[in-house]
TIVEX-876147 format. One line per field, with one value per residue (C-alpha): x, y, z; chain; residue number from 1. Coordinates in steps of 0.2 Angstrom, whole numbers, plus 5000, padded with zeros to 4 digits. Example, Ala and Ser with C-alpha at 12.3 -4.5 7.8 and 13.67 -1.06 7.14 Angstrom:
2
px	[5062 | 5068]
py	[4978 | 4995]
pz	[5039 | 5036]
unit	[A | A]
pos	[1 | 2]
END
This chain:
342
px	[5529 | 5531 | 5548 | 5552 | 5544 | 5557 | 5572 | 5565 | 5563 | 5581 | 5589 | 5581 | 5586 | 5603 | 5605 | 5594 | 5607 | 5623 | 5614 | 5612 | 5630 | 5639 | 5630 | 5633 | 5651 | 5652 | 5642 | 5652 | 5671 | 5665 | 5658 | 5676 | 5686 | 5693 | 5696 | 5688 | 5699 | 5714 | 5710 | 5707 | 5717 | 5734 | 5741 | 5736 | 5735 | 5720 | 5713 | 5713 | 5708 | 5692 | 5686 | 5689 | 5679 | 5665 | 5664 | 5666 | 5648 | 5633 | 5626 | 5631 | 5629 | 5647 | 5654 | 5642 | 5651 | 5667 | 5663 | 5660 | 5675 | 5684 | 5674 | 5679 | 5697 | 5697 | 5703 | 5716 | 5712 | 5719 | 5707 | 5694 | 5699 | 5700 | 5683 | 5674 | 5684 | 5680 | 5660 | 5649 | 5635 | 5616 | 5621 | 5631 | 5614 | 5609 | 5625 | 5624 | 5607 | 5612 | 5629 | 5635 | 5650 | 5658 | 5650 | 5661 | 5676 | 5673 | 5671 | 5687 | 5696 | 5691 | 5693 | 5708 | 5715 | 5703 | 5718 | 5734 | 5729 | 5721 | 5739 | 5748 | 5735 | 5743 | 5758 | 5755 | 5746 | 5758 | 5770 | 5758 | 5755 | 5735 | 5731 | 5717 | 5704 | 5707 | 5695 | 5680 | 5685 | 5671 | 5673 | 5682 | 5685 | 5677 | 5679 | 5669 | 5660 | 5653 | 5648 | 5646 | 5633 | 5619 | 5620 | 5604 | 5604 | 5608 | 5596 | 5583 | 5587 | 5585 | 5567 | 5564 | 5567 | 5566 | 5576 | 5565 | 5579 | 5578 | 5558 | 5559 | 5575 | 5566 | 5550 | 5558 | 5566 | 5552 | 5542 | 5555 | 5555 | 5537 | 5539 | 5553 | 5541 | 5527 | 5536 | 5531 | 5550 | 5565 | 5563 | 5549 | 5550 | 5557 | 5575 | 5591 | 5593 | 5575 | 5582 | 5596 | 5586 | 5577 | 5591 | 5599 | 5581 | 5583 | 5600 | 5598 | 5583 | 5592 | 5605 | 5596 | 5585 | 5599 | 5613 | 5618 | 5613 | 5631 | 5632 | 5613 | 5618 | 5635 | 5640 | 5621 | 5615 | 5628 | 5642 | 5629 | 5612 | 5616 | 5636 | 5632 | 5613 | 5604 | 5621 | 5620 | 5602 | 5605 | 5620 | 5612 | 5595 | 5603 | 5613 | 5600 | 5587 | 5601 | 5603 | 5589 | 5580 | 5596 | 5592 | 5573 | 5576 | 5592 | 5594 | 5609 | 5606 | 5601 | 5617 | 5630 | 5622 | 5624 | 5642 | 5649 | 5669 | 5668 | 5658 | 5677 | 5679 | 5662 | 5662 | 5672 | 5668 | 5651 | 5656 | 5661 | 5641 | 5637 | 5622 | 5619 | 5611 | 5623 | 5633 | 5617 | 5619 | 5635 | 5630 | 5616 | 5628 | 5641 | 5624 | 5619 | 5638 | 5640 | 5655 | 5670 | 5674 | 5686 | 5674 | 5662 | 5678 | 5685 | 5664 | 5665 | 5682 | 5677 | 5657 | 5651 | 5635 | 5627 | 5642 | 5651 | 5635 | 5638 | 5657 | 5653 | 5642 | 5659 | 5672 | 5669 | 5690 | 5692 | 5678 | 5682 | 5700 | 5694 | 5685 | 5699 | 5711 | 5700 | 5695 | 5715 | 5715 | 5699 | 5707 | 5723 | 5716 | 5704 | 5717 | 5728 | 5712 | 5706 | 5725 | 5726 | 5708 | 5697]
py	[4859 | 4842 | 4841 | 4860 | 4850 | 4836 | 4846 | 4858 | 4841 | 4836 | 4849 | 4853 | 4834 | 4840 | 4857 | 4848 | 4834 | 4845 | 4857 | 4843 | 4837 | 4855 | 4859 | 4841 | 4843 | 4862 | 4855 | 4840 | 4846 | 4863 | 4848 | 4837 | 4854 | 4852 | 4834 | 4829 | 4840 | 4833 | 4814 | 4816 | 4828 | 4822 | 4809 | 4813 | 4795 | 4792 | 4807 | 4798 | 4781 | 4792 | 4802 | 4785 | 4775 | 4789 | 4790 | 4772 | 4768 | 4768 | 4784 | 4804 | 4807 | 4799 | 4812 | 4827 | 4822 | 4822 | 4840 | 4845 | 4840 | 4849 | 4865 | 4863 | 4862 | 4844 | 4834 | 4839 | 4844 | 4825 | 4818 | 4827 | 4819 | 4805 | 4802 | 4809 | 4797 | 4781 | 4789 | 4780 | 4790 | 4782 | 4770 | 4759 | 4751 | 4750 | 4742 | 4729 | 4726 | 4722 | 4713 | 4712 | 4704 | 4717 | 4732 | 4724 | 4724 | 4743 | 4749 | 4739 | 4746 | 4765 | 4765 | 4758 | 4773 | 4785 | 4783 | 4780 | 4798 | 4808 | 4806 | 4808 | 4823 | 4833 | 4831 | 4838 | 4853 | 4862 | 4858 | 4865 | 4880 | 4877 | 4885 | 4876 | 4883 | 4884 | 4879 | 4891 | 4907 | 4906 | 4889 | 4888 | 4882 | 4894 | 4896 | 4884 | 4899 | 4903 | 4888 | 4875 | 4861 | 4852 | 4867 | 4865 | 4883 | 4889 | 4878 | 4887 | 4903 | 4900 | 4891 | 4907 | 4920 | 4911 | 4919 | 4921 | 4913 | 4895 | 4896 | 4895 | 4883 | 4873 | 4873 | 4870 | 4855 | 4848 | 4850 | 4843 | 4830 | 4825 | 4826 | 4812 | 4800 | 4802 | 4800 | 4819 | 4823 | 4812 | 4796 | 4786 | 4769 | 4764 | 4762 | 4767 | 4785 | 4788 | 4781 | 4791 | 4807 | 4802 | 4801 | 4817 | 4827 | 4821 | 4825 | 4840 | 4846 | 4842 | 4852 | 4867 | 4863 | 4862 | 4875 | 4891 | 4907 | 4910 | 4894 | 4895 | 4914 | 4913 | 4895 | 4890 | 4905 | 4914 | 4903 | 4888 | 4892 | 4913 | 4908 | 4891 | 4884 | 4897 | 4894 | 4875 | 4875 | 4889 | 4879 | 4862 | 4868 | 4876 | 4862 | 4848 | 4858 | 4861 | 4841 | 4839 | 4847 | 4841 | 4825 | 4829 | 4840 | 4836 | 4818 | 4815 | 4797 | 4792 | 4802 | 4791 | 4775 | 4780 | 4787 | 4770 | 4773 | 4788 | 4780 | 4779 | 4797 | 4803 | 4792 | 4803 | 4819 | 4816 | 4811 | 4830 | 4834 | 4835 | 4823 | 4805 | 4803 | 4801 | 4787 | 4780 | 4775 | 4768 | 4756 | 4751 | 4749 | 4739 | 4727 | 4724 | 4720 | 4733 | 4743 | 4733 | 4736 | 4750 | 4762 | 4758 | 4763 | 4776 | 4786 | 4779 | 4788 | 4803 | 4807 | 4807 | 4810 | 4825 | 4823 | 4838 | 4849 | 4858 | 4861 | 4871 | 4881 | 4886 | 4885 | 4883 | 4887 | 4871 | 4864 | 4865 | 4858 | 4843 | 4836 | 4841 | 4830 | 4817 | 4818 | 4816 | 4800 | 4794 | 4794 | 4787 | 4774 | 4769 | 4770 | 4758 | 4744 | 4746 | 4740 | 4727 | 4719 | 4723]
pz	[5737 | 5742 | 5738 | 5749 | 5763 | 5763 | 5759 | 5775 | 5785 | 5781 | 5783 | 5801 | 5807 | 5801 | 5810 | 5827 | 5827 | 5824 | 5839 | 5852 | 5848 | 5851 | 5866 | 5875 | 5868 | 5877 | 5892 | 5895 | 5892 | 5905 | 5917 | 5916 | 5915 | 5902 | 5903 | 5888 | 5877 | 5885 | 5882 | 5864 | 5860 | 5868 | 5855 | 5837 | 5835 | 5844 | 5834 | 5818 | 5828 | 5834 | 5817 | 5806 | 5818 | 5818 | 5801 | 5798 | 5810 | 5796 | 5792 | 5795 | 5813 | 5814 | 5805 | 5811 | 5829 | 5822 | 5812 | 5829 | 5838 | 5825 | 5828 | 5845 | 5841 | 5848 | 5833 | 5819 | 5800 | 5794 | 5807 | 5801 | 5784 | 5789 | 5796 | 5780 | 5768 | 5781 | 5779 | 5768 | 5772 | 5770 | 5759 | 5772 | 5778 | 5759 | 5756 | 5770 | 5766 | 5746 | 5750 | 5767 | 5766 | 5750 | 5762 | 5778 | 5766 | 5760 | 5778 | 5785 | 5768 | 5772 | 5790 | 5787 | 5774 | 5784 | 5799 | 5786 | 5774 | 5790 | 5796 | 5778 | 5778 | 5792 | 5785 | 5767 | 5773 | 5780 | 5768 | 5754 | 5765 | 5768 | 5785 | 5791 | 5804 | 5824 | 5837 | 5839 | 5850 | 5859 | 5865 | 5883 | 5900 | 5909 | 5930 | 5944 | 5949 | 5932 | 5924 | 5941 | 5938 | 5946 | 5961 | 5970 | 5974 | 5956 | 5950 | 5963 | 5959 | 5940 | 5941 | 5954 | 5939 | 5922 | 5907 | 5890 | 5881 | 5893 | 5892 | 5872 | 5874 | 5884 | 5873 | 5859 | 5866 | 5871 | 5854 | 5846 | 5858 | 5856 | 5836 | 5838 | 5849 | 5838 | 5820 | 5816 | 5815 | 5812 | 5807 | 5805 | 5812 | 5830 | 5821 | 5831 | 5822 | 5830 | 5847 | 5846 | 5840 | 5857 | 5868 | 5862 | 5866 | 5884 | 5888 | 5878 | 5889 | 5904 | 5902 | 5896 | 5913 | 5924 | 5918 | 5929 | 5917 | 5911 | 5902 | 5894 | 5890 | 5882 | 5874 | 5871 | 5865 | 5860 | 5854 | 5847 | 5842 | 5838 | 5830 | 5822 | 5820 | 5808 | 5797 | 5797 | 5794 | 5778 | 5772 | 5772 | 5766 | 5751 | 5747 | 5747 | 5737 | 5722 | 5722 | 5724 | 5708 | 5699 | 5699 | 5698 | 5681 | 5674 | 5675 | 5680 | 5684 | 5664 | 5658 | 5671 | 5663 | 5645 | 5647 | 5655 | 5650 | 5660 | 5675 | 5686 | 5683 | 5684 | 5700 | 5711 | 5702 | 5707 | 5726 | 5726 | 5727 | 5746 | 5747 | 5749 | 5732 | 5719 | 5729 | 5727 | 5710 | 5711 | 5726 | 5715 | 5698 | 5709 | 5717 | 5697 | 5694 | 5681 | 5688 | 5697 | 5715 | 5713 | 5705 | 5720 | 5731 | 5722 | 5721 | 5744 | 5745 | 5740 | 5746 | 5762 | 5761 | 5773 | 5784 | 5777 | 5778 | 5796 | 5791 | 5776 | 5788 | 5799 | 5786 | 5767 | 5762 | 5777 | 5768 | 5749 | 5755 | 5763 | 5747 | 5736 | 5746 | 5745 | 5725 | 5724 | 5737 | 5727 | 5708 | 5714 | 5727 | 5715 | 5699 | 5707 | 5713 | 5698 | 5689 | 5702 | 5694 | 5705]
unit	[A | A | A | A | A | A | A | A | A | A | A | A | A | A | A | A | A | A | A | A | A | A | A | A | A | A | A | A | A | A | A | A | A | A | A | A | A | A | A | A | A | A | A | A | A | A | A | A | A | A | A | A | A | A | A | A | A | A | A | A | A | A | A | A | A | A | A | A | A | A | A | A | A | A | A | A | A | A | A | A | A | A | A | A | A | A | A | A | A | A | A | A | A | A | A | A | A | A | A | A | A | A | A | A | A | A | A | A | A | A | A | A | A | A | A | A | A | A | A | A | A | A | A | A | A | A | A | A | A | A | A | A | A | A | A | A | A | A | A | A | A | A | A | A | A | A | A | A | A | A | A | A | A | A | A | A | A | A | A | A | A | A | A | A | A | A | A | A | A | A | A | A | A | A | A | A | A | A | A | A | A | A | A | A | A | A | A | A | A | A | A | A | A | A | A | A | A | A | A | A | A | A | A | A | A | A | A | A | A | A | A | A | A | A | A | A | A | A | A | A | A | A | A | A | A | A | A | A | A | A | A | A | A | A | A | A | A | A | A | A | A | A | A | A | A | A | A | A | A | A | A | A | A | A | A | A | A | A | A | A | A | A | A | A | A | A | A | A | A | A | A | A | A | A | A | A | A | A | A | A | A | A | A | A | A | A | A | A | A | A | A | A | A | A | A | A | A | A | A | A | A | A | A | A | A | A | A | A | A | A | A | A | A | A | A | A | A | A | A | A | A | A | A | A | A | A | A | A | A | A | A | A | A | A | A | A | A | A | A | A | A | A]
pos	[1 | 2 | 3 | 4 | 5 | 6 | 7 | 8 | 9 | 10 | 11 | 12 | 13 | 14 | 15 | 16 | 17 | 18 | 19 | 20 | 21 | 22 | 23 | 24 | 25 | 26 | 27 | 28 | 29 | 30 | 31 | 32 | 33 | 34 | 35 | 36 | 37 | 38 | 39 | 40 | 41 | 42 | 43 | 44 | 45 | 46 | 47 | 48 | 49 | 50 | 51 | 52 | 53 | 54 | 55 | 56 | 57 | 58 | 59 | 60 | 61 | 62 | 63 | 64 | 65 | 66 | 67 | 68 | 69 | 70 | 71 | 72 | 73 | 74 | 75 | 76 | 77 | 78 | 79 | 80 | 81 | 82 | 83 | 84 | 85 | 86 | 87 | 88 | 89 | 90 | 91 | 92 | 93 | 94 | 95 | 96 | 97 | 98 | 99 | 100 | 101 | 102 | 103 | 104 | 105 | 106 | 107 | 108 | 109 | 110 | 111 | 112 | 113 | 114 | 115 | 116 | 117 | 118 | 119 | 120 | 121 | 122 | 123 | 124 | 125 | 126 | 127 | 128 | 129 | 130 | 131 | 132 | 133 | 134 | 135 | 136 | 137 | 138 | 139 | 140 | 141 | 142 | 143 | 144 | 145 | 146 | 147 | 148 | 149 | 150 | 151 | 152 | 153 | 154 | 155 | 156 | 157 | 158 | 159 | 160 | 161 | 162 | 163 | 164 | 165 | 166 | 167 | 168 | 169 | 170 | 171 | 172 | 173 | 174 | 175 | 176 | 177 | 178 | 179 | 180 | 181 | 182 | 183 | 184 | 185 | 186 | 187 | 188 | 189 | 190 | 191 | 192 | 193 | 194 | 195 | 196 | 197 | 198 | 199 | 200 | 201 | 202 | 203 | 204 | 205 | 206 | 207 | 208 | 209 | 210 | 211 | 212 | 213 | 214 | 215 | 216 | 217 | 218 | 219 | 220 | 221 | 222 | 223 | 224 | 225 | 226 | 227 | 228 | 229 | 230 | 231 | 232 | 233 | 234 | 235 | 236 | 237 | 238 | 239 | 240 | 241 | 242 | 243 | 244 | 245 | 246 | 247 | 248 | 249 | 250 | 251 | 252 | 253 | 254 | 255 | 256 | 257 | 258 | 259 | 260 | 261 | 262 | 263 | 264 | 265 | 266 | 267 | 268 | 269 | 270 | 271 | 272 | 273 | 274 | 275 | 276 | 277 | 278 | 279 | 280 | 281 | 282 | 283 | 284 | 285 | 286 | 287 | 288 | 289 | 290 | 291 | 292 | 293 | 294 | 295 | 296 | 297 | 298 | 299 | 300 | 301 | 302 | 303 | 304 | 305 | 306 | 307 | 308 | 309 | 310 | 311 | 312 | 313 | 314 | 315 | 316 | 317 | 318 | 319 | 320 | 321 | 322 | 323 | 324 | 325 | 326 | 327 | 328 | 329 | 330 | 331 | 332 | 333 | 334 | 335 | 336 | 337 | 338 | 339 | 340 | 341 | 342]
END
């Protein structure tokens, strides 16, 4: 029971987090008129520059924002790539807390691939005829008239006649909101993924607060929390529970440590597994100097912890394509580390 409880409490911070990040994405690119989409989207350069820079900052919500931006039609399939093979998941802050100055390296070394194979990335998949999703159809640039912003007089006329779905928005939010201050939901210490769980609450609530119907009707509700957010929550509480009584039951951990000549291999095979977990014992092999650095690179290259949670929820063919491109970057990165000694 215990355990059902944790993989529920995961897998809601997952699909809350993913929720703030689409809407302020929606609400933001409606505000700039498009702007947003422009600067991002106009050199494919800067795209890979953005993702592996996201993915690269400790932890998932890097690569949640960037799973995101590719929902949105904002960033390429290779940049999407390349974020989650720059991602380390978790395990960065584990790593910098166990040897900083090998973590430093890992992240430099992955950033810097993330930008060199989400470019190569784009390239191949055309050329190996993979069509990769579009930006969501229901995501666009709608007129002044329907979606106009901070109007005094829209925001009157809202508060004067208040739609069920912005009362149980608004409530929710503010739930939530609470639950994050007093360490009932998110995480528990004052560290900056509560700060950020915070922040997200408040902009989040003030948009909902502010926003003429049309928006709060068609990209909130329709578009975000009817299109995207049970899916994400089903996808990622699915996934987590499955790891998690695998490693609870099978033991997956004992059998990586008794079958040492195949650590490389298993390695990247078990980076397939979306979930922070099995990196884990990698991290903690490499900090014991049991396996060289390659292996820990090889097992970096190819997971990326919860990040790739949300994208299964849109597209799982988009999905199973990303990790296959980087299981092949992973062996063959990692192959040729490993031949140069490290």
């Amino acid at each position: 029971m215990i355990l059902i409880f944790e993989v529920l409490k995961q897998s809601l911070m997952i699909s809350f987090f993913v929720f703030n990040m689409m809407l302020i994405l929606d609400y933001f690119n409606v505000l700039t008129k498009g702007n947003m989409d422009k600067i991002i989207k106009k050199r494919k350069e800067r795209q890979y520059l953005i993702a592996s820079f996201l993915g690269a900052t400790p932890g998932c919500l890097g690569a949640f924002l960037s799973v995101s931006f590719y929902i949105h039609g904002l960033i390429s399939f290779g940049a999407l790539v390349g974020c989650m093979i720059a991602t380390s998941g978790d395990e960065a802050f584990v790593m910098l807390s166990l040897f900083p100055k090998q973590a430093l390296l890992l992240f430099v070394i992955l950033f810097i691939f993330g930008v060199i194979l989400g470019w190569f990335s784009d390239k191949v998949a055309p050329v190996l005829k993979f069509k990769t999703c579009e930006g969501c159809k229901l995501y666009r640039i709608h007129s002044i008239k329907e979606c106009k912003c901070f109007d005094k007089q829209t925001i009157i006329q809202n508060y004067q006649k208040l739609s069920p779905i912005r009362v149980f928005l608004l409530v929710g939010i503010i739930i939530v909101l609470v639950a994050v201050i007093f360490g009932f939901f998110g995480p528990s210490s004052w560290d900056w993924k509560r700060i950020t769980f915070a922040v997200l609450s408040v902009i989040s609530l003030g948009i909902i607060a502010t926003v003429p119907e049309h928006f709060l009707q068609i990209h909130i509700w329709e578009h975000i929390a009817k299109k995207h957010l049970l899916s994400i929550f089903l996808w990622s509480f699915s996934a987590i529970m499955v790891i998690e009584f695998g490693f609870k039951y099978w033991n997956i951990e004992e059998f990586v440590r008794e079958h040492m000549e195949l650590v490389g291999l298993i390695a990247v095979l078990m980076g397939i597994i979306p979930e922070s977990g099995p990196h884990m014992i990698f991290v903690m092999l490499y900090a014991n100097g049991m396996i060289p650095f390659s292996i820990l690179l090889a097992s970096s290259f190819v997971q990326e912890g919860h990040g790739i949670l949300p994208l299964l929820s849109y597209t799982v063919k988009d999905s199973i394509l990303i990790k296959l491109f980087k299981l092949v970057f992973g062996i063959v990165i990692g192959l040729v580390f490993y031949l140069l000694g490290y």
